[in-house]
LUMNULO-532927 format. One record per residue (C-alpha): x, y, z; residue number from 0. Coordinates in Angstrom, 3 decimals. Layout:
<pafi><px>X</px><py>Y</py><pz>Z</pz><k>NUM</k></pafi>
...
end
This chain:
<pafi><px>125.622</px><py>98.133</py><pz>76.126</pz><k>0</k></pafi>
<pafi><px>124.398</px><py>100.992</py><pz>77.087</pz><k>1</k></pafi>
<pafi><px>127.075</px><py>103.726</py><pz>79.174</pz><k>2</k></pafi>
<pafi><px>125.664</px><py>104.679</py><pz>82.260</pz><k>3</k></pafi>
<pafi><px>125.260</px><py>108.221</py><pz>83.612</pz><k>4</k></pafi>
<pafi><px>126.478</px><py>109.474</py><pz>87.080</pz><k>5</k></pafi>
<pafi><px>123.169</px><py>109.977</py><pz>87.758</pz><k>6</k></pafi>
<pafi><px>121.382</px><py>106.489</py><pz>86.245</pz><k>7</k></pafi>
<pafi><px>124.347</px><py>104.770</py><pz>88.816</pz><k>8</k></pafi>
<pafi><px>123.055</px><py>106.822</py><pz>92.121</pz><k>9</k></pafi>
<pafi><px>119.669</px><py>105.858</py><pz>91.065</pz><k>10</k></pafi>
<pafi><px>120.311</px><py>102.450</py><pz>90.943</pz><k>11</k></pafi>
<pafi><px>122.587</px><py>102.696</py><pz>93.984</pz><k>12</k></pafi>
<pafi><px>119.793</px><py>104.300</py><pz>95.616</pz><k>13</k></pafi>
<pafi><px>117.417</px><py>101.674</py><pz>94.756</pz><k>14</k></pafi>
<pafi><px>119.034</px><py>99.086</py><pz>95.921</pz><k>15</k></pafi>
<pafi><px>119.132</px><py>100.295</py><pz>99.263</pz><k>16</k></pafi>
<pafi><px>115.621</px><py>101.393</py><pz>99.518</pz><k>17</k></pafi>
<pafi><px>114.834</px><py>97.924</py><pz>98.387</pz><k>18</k></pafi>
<pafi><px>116.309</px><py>96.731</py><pz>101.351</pz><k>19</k></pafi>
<pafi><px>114.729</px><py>99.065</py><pz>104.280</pz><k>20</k></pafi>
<pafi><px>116.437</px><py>97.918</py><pz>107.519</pz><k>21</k></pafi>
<pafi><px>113.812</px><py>96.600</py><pz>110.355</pz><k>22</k></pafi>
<pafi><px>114.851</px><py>97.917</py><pz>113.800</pz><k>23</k></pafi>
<pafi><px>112.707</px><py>95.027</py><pz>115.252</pz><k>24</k></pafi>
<pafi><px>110.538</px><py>95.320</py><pz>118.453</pz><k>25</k></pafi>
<pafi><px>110.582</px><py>93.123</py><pz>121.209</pz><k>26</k></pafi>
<pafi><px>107.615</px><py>93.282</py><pz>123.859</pz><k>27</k></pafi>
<pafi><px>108.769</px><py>93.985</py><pz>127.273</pz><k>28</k></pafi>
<pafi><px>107.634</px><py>95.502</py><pz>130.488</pz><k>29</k></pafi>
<pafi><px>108.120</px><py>99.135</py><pz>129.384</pz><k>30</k></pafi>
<pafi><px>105.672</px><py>98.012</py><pz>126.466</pz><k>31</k></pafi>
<pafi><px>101.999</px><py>99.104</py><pz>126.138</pz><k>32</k></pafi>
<pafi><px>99.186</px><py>98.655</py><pz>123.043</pz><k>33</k></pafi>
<pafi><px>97.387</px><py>101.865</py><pz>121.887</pz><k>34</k></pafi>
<pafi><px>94.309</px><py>101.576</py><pz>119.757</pz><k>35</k></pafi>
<pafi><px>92.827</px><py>104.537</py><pz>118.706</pz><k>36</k></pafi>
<pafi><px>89.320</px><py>105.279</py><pz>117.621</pz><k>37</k></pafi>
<pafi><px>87.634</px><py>101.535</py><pz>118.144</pz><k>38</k></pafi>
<pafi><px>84.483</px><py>103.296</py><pz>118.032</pz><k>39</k></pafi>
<pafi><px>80.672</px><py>102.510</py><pz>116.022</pz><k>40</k></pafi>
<pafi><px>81.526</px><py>105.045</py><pz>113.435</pz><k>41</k></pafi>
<pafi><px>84.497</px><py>103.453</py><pz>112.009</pz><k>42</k></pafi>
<pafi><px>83.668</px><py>100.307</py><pz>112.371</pz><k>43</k></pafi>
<pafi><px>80.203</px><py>99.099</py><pz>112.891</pz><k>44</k></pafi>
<pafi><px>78.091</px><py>98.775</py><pz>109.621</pz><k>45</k></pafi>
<pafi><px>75.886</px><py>101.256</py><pz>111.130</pz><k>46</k></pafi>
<pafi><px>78.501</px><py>104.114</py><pz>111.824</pz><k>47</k></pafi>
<pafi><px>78.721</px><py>106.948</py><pz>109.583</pz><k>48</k></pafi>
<pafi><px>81.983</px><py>106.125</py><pz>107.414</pz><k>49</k></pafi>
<pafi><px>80.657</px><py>102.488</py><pz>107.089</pz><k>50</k></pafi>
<pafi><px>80.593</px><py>103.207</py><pz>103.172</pz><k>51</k></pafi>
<pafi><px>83.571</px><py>104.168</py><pz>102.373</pz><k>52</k></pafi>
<pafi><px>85.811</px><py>101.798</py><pz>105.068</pz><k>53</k></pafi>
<pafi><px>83.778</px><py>98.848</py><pz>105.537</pz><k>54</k></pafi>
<pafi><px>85.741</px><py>96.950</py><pz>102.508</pz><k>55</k></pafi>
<pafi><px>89.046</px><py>97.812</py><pz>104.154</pz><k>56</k></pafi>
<pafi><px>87.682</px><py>96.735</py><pz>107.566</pz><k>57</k></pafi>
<pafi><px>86.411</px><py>93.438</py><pz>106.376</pz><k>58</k></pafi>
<pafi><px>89.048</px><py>92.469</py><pz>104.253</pz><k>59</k></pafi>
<pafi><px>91.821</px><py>92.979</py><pz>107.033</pz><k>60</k></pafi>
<pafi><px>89.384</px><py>91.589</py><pz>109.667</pz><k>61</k></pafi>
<pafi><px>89.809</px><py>94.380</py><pz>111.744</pz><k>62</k></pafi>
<pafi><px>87.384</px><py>94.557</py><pz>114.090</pz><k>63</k></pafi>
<pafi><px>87.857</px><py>90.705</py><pz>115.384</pz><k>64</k></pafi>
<pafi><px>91.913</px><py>91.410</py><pz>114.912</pz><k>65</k></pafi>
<pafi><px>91.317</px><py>94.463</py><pz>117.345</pz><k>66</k></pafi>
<pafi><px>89.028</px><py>92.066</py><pz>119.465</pz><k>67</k></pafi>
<pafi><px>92.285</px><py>89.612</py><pz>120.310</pz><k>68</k></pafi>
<pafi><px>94.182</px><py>92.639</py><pz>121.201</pz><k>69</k></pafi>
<pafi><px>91.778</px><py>93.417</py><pz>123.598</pz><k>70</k></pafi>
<pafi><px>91.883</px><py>89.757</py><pz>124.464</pz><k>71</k></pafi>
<pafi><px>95.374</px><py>89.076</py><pz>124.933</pz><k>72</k></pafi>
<pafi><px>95.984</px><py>92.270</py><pz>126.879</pz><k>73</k></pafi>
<pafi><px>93.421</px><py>91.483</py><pz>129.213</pz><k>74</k></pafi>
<pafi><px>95.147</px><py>88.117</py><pz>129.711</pz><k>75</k></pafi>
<pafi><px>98.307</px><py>88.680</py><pz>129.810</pz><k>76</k></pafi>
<pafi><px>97.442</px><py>92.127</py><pz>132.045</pz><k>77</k></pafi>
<pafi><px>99.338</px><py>94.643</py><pz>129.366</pz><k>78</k></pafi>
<pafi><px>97.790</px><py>97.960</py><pz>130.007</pz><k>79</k></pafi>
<pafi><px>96.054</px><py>99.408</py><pz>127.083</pz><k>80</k></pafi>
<pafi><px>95.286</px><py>103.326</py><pz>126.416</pz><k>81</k></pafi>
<pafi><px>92.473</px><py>104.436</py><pz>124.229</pz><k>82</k></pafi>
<pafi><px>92.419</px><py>107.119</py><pz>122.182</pz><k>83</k></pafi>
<pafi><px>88.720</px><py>108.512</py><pz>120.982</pz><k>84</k></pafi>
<pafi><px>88.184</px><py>111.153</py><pz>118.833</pz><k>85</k></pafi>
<pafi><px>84.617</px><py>113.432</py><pz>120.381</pz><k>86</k></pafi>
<pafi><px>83.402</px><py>116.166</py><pz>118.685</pz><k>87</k></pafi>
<pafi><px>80.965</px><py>118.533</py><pz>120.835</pz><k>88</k></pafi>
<pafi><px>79.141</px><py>121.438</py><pz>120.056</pz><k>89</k></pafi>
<pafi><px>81.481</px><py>123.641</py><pz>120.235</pz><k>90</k></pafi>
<pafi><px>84.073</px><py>122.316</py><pz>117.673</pz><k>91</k></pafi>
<pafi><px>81.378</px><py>122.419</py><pz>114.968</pz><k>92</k></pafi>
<pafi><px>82.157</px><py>126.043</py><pz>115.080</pz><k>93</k></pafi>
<pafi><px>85.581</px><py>125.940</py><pz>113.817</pz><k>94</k></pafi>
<pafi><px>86.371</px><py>128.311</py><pz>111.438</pz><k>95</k></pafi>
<pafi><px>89.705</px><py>126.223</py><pz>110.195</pz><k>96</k></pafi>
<pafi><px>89.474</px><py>122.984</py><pz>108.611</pz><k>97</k></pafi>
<pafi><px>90.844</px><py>120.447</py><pz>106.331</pz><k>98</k></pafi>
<pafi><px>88.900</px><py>118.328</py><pz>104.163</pz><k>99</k></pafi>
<pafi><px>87.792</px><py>115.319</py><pz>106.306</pz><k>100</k></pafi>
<pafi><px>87.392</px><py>117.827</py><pz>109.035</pz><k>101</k></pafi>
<pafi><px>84.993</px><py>119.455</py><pz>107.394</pz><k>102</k></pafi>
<pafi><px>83.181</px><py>115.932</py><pz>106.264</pz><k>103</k></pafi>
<pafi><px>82.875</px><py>114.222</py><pz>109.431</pz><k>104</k></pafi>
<pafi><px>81.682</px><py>117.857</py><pz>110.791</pz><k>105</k></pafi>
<pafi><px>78.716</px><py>117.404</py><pz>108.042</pz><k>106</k></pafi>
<pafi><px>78.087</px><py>113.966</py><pz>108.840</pz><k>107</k></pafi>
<pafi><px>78.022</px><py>114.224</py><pz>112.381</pz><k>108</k></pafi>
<pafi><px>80.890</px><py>111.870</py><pz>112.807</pz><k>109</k></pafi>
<pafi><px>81.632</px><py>111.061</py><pz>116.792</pz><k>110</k></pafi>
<pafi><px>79.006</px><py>113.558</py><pz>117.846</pz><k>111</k></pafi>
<pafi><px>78.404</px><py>113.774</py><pz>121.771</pz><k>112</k></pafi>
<pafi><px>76.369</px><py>115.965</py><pz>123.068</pz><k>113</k></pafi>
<pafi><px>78.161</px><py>117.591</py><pz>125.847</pz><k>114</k></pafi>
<pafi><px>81.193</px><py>116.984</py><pz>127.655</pz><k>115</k></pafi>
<pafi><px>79.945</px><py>116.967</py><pz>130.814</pz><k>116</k></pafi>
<pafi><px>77.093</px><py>114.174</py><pz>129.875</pz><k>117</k></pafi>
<pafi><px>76.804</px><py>111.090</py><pz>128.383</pz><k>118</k></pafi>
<pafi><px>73.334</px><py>111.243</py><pz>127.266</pz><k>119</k></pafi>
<pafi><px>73.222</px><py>109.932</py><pz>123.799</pz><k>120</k></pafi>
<pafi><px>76.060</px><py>108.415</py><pz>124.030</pz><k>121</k></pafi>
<pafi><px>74.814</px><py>104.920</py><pz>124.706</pz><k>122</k></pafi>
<pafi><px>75.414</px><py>103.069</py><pz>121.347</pz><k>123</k></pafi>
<pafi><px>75.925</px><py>106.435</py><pz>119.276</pz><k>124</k></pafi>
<pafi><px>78.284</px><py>106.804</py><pz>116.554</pz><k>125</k></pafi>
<pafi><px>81.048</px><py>107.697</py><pz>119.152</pz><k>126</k></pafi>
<pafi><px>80.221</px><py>104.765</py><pz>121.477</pz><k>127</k></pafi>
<pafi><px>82.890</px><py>101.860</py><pz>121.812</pz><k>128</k></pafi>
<pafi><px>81.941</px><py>99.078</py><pz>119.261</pz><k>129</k></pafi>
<pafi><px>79.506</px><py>96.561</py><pz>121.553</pz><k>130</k></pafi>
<pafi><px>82.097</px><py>93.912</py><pz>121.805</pz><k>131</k></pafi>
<pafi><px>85.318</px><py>95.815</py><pz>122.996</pz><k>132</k></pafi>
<pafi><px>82.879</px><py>97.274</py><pz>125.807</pz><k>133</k></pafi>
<pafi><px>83.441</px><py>94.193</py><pz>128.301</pz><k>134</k></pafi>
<pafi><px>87.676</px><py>95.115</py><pz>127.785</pz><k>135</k></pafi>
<pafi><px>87.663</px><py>98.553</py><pz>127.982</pz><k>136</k></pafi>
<pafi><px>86.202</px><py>98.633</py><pz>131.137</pz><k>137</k></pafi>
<pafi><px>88.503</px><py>96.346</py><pz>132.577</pz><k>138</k></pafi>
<pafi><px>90.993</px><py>97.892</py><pz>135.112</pz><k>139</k></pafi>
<pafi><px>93.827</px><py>97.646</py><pz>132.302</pz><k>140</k></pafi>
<pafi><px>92.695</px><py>100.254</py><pz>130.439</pz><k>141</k></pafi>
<pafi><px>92.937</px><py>103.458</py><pz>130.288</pz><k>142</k></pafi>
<pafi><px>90.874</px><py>105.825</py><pz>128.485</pz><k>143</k></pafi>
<pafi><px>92.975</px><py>109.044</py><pz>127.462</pz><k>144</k></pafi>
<pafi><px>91.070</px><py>112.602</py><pz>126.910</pz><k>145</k></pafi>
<pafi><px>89.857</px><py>112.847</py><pz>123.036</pz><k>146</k></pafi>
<pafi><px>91.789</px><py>113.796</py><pz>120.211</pz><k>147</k></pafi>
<pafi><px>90.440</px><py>116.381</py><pz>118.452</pz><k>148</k></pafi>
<pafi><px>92.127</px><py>115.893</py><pz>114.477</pz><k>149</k></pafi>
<pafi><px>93.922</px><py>112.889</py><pz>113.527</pz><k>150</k></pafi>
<pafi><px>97.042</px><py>113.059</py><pz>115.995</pz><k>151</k></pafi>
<pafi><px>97.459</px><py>112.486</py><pz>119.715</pz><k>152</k></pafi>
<pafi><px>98.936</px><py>116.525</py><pz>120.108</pz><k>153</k></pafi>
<pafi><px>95.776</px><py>117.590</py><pz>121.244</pz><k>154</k></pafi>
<pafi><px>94.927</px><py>115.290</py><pz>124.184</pz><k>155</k></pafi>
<pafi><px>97.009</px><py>113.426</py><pz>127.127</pz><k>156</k></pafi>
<pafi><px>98.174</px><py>109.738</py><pz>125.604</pz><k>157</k></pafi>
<pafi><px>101.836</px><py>110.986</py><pz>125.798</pz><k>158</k></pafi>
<pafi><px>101.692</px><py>111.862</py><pz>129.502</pz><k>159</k></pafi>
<pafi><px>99.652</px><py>109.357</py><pz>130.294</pz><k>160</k></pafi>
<pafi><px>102.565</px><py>106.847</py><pz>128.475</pz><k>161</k></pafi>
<pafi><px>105.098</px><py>108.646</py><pz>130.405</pz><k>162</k></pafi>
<pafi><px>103.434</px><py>109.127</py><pz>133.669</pz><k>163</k></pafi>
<pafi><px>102.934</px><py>104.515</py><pz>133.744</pz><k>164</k></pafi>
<pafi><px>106.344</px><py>104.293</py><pz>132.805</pz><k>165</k></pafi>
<pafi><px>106.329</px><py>103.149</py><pz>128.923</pz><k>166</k></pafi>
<pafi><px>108.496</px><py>103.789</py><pz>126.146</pz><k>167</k></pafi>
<pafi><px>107.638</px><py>101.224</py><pz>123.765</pz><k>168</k></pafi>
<pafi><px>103.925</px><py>101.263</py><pz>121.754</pz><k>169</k></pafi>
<pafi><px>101.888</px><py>98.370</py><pz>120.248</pz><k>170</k></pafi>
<pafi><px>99.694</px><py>100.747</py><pz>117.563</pz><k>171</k></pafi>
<pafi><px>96.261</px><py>99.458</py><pz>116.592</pz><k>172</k></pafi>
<pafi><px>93.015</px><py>101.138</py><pz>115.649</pz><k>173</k></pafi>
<pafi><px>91.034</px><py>103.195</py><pz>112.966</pz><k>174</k></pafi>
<pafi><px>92.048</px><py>105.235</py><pz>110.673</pz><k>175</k></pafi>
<pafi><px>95.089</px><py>103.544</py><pz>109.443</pz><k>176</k></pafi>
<pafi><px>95.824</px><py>106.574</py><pz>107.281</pz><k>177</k></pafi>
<pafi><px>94.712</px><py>109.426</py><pz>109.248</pz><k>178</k></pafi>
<pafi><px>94.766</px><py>108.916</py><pz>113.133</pz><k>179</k></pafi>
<pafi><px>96.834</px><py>105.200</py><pz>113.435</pz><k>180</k></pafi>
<pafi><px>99.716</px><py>107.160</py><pz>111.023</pz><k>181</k></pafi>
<pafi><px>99.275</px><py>110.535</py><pz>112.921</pz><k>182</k></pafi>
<pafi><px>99.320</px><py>108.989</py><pz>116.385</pz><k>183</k></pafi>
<pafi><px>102.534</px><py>106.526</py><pz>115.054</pz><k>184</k></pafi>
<pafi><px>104.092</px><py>110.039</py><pz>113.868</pz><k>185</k></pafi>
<pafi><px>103.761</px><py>111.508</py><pz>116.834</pz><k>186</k></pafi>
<pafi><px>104.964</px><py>109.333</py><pz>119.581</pz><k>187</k></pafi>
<pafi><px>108.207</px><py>108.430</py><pz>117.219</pz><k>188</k></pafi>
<pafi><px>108.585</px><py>112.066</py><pz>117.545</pz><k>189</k></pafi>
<pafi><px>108.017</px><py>112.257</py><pz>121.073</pz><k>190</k></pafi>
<pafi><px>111.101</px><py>109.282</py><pz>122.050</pz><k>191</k></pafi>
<pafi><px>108.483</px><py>106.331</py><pz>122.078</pz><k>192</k></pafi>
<pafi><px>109.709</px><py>103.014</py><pz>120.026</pz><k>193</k></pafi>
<pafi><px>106.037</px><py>102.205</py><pz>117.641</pz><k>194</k></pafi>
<pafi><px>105.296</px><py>99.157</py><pz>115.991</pz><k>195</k></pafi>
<pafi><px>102.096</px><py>98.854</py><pz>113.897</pz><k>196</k></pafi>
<pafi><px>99.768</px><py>96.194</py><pz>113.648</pz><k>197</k></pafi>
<pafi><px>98.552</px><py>96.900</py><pz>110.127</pz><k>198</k></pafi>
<pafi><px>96.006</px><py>94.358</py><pz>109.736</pz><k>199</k></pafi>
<pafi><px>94.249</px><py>95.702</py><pz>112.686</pz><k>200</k></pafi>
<pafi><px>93.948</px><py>98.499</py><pz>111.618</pz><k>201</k></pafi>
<pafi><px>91.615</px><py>99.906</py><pz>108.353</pz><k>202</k></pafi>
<pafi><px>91.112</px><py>102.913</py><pz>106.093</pz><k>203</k></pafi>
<pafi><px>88.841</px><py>104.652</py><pz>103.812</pz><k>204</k></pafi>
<pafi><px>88.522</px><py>103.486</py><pz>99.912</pz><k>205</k></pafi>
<pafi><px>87.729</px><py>106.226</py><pz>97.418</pz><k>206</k></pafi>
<pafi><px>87.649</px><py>106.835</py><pz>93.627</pz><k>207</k></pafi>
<pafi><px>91.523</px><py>106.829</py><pz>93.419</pz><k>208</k></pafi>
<pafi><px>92.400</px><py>107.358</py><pz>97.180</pz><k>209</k></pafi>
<pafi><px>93.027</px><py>104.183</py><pz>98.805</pz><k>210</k></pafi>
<pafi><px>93.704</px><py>105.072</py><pz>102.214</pz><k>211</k></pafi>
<pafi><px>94.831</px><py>101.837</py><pz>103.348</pz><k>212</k></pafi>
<pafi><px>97.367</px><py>101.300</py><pz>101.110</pz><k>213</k></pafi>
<pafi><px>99.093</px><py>104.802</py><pz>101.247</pz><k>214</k></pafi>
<pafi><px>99.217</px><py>103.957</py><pz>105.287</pz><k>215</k></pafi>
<pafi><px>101.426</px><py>100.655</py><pz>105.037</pz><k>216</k></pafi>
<pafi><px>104.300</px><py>103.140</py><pz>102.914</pz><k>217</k></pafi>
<pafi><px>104.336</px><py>104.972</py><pz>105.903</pz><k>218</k></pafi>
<pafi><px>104.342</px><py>102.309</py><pz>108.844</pz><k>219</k></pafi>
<pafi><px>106.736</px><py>100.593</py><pz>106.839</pz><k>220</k></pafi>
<pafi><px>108.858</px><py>103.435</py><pz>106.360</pz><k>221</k></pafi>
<pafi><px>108.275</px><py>104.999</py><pz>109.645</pz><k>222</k></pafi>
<pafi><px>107.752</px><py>102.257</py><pz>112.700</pz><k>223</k></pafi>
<pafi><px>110.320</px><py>99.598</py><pz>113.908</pz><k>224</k></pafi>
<pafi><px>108.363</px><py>97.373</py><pz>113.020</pz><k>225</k></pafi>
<pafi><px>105.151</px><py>96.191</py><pz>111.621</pz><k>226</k></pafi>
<pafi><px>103.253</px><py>93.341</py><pz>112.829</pz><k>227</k></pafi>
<pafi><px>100.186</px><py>90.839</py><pz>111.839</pz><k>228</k></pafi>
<pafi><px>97.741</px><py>90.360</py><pz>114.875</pz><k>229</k></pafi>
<pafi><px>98.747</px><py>86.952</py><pz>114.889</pz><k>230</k></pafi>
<pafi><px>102.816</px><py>87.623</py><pz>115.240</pz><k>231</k></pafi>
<pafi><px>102.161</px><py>89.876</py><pz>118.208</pz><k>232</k></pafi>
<pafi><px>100.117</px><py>88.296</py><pz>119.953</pz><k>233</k></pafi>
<pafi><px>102.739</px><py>84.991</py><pz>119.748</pz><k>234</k></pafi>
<pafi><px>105.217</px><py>88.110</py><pz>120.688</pz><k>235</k></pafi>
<pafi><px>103.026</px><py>89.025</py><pz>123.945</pz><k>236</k></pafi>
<pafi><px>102.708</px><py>85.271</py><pz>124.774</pz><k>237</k></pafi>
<pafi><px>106.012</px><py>84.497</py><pz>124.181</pz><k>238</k></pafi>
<pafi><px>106.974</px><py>87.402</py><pz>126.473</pz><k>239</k></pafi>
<pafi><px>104.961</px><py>86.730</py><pz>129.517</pz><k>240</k></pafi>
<pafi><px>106.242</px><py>82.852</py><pz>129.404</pz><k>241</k></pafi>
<pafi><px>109.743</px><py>83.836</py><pz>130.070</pz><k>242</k></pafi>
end
């Protein structure tokens, strides 16, 4: 048999505890809100300007009709719902600092508006809410937050706008499920708020050996108290507003 090392028995310790990640749970309650970020035409219409790269990961996690009974339930069941968009105006084409994707959807024109004092061009643009969410999010439960300007929520008012209604817990949803779902989720845990993801509503870009998607669900998994199906929270929300 072969003698194990100290340091082959804290690996093995070790993984068998990671293999085991405790689940905090979440439990919807009146404190409880859902945040969907970025359910706009350029993430997820066939037309919008990432279409290429996430429309496999949007279609094979049904995203946009999962997002659709989010919309749906919340209107129902009257949970308040805060959007989180992501604008880019003239101005912040001038940035002299960016990362990668920054500097891609920069190039492609990616959530382009063209002022922020105006809404011309804005009627079915690339930064326009997809057509169907259109009849929710102008419903009276929702609340549209200023625009985040990266990935993460740091640079607009969702957190105040949370704390100022009176919720601590967070029902995560929207696009990117990698870049600004995980940034948003990272942010709020950070901030005091309890996050659980809904990961098939949620999508990501697919690349020559980047899989966007896939790094995202390490990271709600490893980072959220819980993670959801559409289908489980939405029986959660139901189940909820019966009692």
């Amino acid at each position: 048999m072969k003698k194990l090392t100290l340091v082959s028995i804290v690996l093995l310790f070790a993984n068998q505890i990671f293999a085991q990640l405790p689940d905090p749970g979440f439990e919807v309650d009146a404190k409880t809100a859902i945040v969907i970020t970025d359910p706009q035409n350029d993430f997820l219409s066939p037309e919008g300007a990432t279409w290429g790269v996430v429309g496999e990961s949007v279609m094979s996690n049904n995203t946009v009709e999962n997002l659709d009974q989010l919309f749906k339930i919340a209107k129902e069941e009257n949970i308040t719902v805060f959007v989180s968009p992501h604008y880019y105006f003239k101005h912040d084409h001038n940035w002299q600092i960016e990362g990668s994707l920054e500097a891609l959807m920069h190039k492609i024109n990616m959530f382009n508006r063209t002022g922020v004092l105006t809404t011309v061009g804005f009627e079915n643009s690339g930064a326009d809410w997809l057509k169907q969410y259109k009849k929710y999010i102008g419903e009276t439960n929702v609340i549209v937050t200023s625009p985040h300007k990266v990935y993460g929520p740091e640079s607009n008012d969702l957190a105040l706008q949370l704390r100022k209604h009176g919720f601590d817990n967070v029902i995560l949803a929207g696009m990117s499920a990698n870049l600004c779902t995980e940034s948003h989720m990272r942010d709020l845990v950070e901030s005091g708020f309890k996050v659980a993801v809904v990961k098939d509503a949620t999508a990501a870009a697919i690349l020559p050996g980047l899989n966007g998607y896939e790094a995202a669900l390490v990271n709600f998994q490893m980072i959220a108290s819980h993670v959801f199906t559409t289908e489980e929270i939405v029986t959660e929300i139901k189940n909820f507003k019966k009692q």
